[in-house]
C-alpha positions as CSV (number, residue, x, y, z in Angstrom):
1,X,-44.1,-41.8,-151.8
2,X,-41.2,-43.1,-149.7
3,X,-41.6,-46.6,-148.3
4,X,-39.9,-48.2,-145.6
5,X,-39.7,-51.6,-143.9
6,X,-39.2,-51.7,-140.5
7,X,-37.4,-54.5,-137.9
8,X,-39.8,-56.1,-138.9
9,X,-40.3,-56.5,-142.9
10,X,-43.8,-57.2,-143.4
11,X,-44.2,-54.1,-141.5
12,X,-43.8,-50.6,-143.7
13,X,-44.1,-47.2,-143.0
14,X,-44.9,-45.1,-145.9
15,X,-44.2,-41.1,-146.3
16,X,-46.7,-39.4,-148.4
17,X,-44.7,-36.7,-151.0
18,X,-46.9,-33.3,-150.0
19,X,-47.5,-30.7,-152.6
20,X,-48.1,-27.4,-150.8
21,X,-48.1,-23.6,-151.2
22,X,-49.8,-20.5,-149.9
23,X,-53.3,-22.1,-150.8
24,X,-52.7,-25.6,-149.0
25,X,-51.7,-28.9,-149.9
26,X,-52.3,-32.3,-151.8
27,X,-50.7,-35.4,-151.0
28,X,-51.7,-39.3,-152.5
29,X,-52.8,-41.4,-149.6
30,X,-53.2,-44.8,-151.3
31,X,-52.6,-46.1,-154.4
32,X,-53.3,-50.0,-154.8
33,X,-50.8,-50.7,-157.1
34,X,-47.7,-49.4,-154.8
35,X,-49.3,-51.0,-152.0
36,X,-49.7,-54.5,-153.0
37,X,-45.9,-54.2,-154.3
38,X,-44.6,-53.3,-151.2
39,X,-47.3,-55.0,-148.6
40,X,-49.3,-57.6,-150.8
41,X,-52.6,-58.4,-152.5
42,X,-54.8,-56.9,-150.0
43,X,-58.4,-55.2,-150.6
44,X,-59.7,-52.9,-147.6
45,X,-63.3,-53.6,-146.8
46,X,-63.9,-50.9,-143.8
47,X,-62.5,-47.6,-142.8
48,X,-62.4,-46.7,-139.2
49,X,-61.9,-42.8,-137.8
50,X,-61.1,-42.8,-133.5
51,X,-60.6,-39.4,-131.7
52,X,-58.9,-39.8,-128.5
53,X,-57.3,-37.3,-125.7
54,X,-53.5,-37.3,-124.4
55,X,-52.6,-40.0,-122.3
56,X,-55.1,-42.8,-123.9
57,X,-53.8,-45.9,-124.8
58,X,-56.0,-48.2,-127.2
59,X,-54.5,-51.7,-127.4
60,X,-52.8,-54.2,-128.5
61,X,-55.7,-55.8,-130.1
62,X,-55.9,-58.3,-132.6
63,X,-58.8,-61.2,-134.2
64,X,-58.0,-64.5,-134.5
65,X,-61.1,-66.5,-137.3
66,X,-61.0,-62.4,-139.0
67,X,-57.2,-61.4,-138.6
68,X,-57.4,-58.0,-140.1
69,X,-54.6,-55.6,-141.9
70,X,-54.6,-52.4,-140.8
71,X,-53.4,-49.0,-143.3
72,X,-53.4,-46.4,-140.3
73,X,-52.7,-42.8,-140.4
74,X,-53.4,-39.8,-138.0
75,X,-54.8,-36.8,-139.1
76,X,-54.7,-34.9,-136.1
77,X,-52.4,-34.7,-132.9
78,X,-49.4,-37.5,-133.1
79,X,-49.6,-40.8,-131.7
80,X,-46.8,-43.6,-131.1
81,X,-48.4,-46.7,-133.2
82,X,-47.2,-50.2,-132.3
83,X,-47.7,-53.9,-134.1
84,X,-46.7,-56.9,-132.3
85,X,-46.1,-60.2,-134.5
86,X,-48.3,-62.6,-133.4
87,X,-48.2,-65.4,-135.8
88,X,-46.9,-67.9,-134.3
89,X,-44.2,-69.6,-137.3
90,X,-42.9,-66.5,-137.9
91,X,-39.6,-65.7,-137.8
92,X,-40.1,-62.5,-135.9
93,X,-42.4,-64.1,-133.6
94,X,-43.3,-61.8,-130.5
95,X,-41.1,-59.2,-131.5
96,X,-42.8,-55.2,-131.9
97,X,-42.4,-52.1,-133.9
98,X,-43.2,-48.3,-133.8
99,X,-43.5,-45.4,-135.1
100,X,-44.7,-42.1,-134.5
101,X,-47.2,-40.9,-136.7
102,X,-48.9,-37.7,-136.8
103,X,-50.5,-34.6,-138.6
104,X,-47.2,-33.1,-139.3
105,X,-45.1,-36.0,-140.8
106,X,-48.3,-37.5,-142.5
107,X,-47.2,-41.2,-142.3
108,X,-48.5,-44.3,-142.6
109,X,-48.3,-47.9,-141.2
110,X,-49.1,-50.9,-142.6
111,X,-49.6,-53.3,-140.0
112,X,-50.4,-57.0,-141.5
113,X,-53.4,-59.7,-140.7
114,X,-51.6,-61.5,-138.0
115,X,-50.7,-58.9,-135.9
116,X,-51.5,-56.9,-132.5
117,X,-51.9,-53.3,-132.8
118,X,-52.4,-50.4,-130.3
119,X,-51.2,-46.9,-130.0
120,X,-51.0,-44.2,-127.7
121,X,-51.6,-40.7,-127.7
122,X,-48.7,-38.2,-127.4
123,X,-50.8,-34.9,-127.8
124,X,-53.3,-33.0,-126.3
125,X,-56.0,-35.3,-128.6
126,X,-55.2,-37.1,-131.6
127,X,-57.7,-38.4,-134.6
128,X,-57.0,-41.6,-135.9
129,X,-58.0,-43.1,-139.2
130,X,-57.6,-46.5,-140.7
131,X,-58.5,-48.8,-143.4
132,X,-59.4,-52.4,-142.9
133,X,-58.6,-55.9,-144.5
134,X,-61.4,-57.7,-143.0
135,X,-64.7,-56.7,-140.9
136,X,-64.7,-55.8,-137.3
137,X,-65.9,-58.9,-135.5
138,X,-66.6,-58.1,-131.2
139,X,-66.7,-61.9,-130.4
140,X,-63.7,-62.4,-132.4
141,X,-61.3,-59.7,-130.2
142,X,-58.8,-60.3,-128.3
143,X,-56.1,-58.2,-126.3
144,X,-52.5,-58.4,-125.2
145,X,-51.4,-56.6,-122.2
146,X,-50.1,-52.9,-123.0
147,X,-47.8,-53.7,-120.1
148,X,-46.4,-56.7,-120.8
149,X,-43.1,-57.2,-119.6
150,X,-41.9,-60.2,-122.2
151,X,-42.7,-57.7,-125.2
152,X,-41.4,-54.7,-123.6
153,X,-42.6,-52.0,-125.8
154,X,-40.7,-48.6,-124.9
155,X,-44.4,-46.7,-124.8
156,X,-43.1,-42.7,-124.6
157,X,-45.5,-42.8,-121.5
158,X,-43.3,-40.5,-118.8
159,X,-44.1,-41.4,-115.0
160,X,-48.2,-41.1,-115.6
161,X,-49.6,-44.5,-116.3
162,X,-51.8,-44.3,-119.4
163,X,-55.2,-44.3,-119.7
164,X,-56.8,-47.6,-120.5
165,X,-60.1,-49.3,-121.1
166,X,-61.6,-52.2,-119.0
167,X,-60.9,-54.2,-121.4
168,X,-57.4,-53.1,-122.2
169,X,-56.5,-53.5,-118.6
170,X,-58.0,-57.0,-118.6
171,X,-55.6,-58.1,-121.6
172,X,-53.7,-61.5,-121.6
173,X,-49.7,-61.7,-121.2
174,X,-48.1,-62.4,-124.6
175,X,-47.4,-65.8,-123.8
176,X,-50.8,-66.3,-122.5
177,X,-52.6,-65.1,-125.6
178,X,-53.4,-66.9,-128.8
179,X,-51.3,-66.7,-131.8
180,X,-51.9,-67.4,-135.4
């Protein structure tokens, strides 16, 4: 497995090694023990599978009282995932990172408690799976602005605006929303 640390460090991209021939392939997805070397004592308590068409954007959400880590990975289609750092007495405070992740390259992003996360499809549909720190809590949700000019994330989005939900649209400017 290759492991990287983005911009920012808590942040790492690992590349599954793929063993493949006429028949297929196999590739090791997680292993605990390289995880919580490179990204911490963490134990995932919910796995999470989204399919999604071109042009969606889901994001940047995050939960304050259940701040959750996130292992994500796409399994179909390619997306451009992003984390914002949201905890407040962090050095890289506000700051983003992404990465393109997809069927092809087979990576995946850590993305700790603390932060934002959204991503947004580059394909004609793209199905997105993820592992969990902490439990899904709806009251507990909140969302920053896709948009927002003080993060400026670089979203591959072209001249079409993306496709959003109600909510998404709805979502708080960075230095409106509530940090860690």
């Amino acid at each position: 497995m290759k492991i990287e640390r983005l911009e920012i460090e808590d942040v790492v991209l690992f590349t599954p090694k793929i063993f493949g021939d006429e028949r297929g392939f196999f590739m090791e997805t997680f292993r605990q023990e390289t995880f919580e070397e490179f990204c911490g004592n963490y134990q995932f308590v919910q796995d999470n599978h989204s399919k999604s068409s071109k042009g969606i954007l889901r994001g940047l959400h995050y939960q304050l009282k259940n701040p959750q880590g996130k292992l994500v990975r796409v399994i179909k289609g390619e997306v451009f995932d992003v984390a914002v750092d949201m905890r407040s007495k962090s050095p890289t405070y506000g700051r983003w990172v992404g990465a393109y992740l997809s069927d092809e390259n087979r990576r995946m992003l850590w993305v700790p408690p603390g932060f934002a996360h959204g991503f947004y499809v580059t394909t004609d549909e793209a199905e997105f799976v993820y592992k969990c720190t902490d439990y899904y809590s709806p009251g507990d949700e909140y969302s920053v602005h896709w948009a927002d000019a003080g993060l400026a994330i670089d979203w591959p989005i072209g001249d079409v605006p993306p496709r959003v939900s109600e909510k998404d649209a709805q979502g708080a400017t960075f230095g409106e929303a509530l940090g860690y």
